[in-house]
C-alpha positions as CSV (number, residue, x, y, z in Angstrom):
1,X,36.6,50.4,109.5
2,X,33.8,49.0,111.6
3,X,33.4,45.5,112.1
4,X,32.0,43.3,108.9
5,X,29.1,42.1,111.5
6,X,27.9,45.3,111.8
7,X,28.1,46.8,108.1
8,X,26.2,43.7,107.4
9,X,23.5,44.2,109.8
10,X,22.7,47.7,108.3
11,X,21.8,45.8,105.3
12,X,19.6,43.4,107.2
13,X,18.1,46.0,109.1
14,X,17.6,48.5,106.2
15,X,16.1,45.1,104.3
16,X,13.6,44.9,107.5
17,X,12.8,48.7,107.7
18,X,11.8,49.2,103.7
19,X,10.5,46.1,102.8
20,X,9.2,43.9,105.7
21,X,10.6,40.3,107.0
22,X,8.8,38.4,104.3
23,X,11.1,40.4,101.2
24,X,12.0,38.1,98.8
25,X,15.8,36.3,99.9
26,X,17.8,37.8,97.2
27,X,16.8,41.4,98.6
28,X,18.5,40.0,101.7
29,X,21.5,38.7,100.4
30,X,22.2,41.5,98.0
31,X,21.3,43.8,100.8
32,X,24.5,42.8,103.0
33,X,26.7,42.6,100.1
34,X,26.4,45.7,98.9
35,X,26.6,46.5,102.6
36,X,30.0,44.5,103.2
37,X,31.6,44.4,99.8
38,X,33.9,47.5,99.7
39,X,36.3,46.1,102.5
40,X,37.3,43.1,100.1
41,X,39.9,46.1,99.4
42,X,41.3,45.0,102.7
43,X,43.6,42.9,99.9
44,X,45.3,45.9,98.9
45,X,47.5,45.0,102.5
46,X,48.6,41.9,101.1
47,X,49.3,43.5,97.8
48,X,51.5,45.5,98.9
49,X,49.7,49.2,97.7
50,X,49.7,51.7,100.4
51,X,47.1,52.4,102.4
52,X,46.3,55.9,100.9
53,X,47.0,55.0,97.5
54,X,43.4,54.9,95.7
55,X,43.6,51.5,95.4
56,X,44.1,51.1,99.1
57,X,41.8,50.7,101.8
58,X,39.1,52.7,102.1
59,X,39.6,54.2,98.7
60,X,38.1,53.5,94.9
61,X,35.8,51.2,96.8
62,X,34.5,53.1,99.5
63,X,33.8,55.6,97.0
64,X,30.4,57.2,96.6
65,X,30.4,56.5,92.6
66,X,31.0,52.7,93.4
67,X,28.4,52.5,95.7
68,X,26.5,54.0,92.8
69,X,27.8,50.9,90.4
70,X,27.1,48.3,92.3
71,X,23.4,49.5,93.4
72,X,23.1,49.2,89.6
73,X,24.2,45.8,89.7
74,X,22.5,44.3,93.0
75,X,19.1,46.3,91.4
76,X,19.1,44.7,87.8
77,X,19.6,41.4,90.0
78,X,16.5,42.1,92.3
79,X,14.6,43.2,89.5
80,X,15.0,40.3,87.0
81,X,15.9,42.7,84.4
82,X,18.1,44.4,83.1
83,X,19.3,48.0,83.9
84,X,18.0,48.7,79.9
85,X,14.5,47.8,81.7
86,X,13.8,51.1,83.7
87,X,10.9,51.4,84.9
88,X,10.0,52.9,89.0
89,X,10.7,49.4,90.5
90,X,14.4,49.5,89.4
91,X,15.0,52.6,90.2
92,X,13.3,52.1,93.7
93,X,15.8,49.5,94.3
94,X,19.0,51.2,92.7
95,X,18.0,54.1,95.3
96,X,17.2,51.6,98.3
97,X,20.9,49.3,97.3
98,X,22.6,52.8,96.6
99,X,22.0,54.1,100.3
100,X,23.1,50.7,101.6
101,X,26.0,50.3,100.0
102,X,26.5,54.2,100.7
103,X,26.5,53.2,104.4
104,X,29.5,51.4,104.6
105,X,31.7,54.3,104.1
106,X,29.6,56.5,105.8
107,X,30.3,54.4,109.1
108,X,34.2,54.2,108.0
109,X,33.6,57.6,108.3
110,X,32.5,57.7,111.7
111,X,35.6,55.8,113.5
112,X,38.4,57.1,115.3
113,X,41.2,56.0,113.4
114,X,42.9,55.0,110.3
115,X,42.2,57.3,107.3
116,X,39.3,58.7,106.1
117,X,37.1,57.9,103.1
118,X,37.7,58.8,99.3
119,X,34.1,59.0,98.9
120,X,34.9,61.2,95.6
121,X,37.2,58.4,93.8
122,X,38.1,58.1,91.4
123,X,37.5,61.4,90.9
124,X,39.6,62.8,93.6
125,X,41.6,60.7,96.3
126,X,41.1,63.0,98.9
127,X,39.6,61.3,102.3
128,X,37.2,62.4,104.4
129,X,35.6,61.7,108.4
130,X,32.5,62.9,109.3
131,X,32.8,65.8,111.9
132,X,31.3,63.1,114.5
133,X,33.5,60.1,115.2
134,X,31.9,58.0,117.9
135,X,32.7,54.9,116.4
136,X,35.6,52.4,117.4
137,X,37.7,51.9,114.5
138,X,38.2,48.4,113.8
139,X,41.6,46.5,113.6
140,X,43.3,44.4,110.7
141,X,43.1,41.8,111.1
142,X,39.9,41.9,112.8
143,X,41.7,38.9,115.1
144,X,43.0,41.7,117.2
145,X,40.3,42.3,119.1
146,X,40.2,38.8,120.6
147,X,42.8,37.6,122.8
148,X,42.6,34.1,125.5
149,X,39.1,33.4,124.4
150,X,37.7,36.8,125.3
151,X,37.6,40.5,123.9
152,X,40.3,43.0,124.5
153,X,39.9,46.3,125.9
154,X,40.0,47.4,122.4
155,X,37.1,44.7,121.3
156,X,35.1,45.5,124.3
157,X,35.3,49.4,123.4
158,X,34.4,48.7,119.7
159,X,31.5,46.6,120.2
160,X,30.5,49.1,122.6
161,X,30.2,51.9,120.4
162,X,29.1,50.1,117.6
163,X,26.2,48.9,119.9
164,X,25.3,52.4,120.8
165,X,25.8,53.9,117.3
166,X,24.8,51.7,115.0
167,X,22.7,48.7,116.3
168,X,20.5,50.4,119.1
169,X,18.8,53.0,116.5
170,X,18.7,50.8,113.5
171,X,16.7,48.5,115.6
172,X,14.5,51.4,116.6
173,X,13.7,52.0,113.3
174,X,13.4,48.8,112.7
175,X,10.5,48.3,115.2
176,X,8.9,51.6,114.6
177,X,8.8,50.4,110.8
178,X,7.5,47.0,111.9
179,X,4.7,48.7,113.9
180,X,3.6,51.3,111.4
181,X,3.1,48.2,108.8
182,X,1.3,46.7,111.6
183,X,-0.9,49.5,112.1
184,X,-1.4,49.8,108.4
185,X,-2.2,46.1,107.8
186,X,-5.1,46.5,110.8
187,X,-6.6,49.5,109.2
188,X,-6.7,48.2,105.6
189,X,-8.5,44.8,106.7
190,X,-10.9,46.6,108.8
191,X,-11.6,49.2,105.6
192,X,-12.2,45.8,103.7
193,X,-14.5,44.1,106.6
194,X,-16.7,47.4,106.1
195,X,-16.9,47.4,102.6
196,X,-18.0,43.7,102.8
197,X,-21.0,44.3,105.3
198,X,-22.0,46.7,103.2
199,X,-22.1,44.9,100.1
């Protein structure tokens, strides 16, 4: 997997990038759990299930058709409403969770090790990578990766990649999105200084 830090940032960023910094907080917070919440199958360990059972890590909910659920859940949440309530703004924000939540086991997807991703389940168990794998996979217990104080080779490597990878063009697109609002902003004030001198 990669690290929890960094499947929530995606929803912070993501937050940022659609909606601006002043969205309202529950975007935020529903934002990083639908981000985050599929690894609370890291249980499954403890449990005792297998890791490629389709209750196991990185299975029923990594899936595509959970993300899908819970989108429907963090939306009716954002939207004060119910899902019975459909209008454009829910379905703008099952679409905007959906892709969020999405993410997380697209980036499973990405790493070097462990298995892949049942993105079908519970349809089909079968797991998946992506063809490019630049990502570090993270250990569990995420502990691994520190040892006297400090990062191992292995931490230093992950955060690394997941720097590279993840961080460095979601803040791209953060900025770009930050300026274009900016822009926009400018150019609708100055379209509503004009129409005031003329009036």
């Amino acid at each position: 997997m990669a690290t929890p830090v960094t499947h929530g940032f995606v929803g912070l960023a993501a937050t940022a990038t659609v909606f601006g910094f002043r969205a309202p907080w529950r975007i935020w917070v529903l934002a990083v759990l639908c981000a985050t919440i599929p690894d609370v199958d890291v249980v499954s360990f403890r449990l005792g299930i297998p890791y490629g059972s389709l209750y196991g890590h990185r299975g029923l909910l990594h899936g595509l058709p959970f993300a899908a659920l819970v989108s429907v859940l963090a939306a009716a949440a954002a939207h004060g409403r119910g899902p019975g309530a459909l209008g454009r703004r829910f379905l703008a924000l099952w679409g905007f969770f959906f892709a969020v939540a999405a993410s997380h086991g697209l980036l499973d997807a990405m790493t070097d090790g462990g298995l892949g991703v049942a993105f079908f389940a519970p349809v089909s168990s079968e797991r998946f990578f992506l063809p490019v794998r630049p990502l570090v996979v993270s250990p569990i217990p995420i502990s691994r990766l520190l040892s006297g104080g400090g990062l191992t080779e292995w931490g230093r490597r992950l955060v690394r990649s997941e720097l590279i990878w993840v961080w460095s063009p979601a803040t791209v697109l953060l900025v770009a999105a930050a300026a274009i609002r900016r822009v926009r902003r400018a150019q609708t004030g100055e379209r509503a200084t004009r129409r005031a001198c003329r009036g």
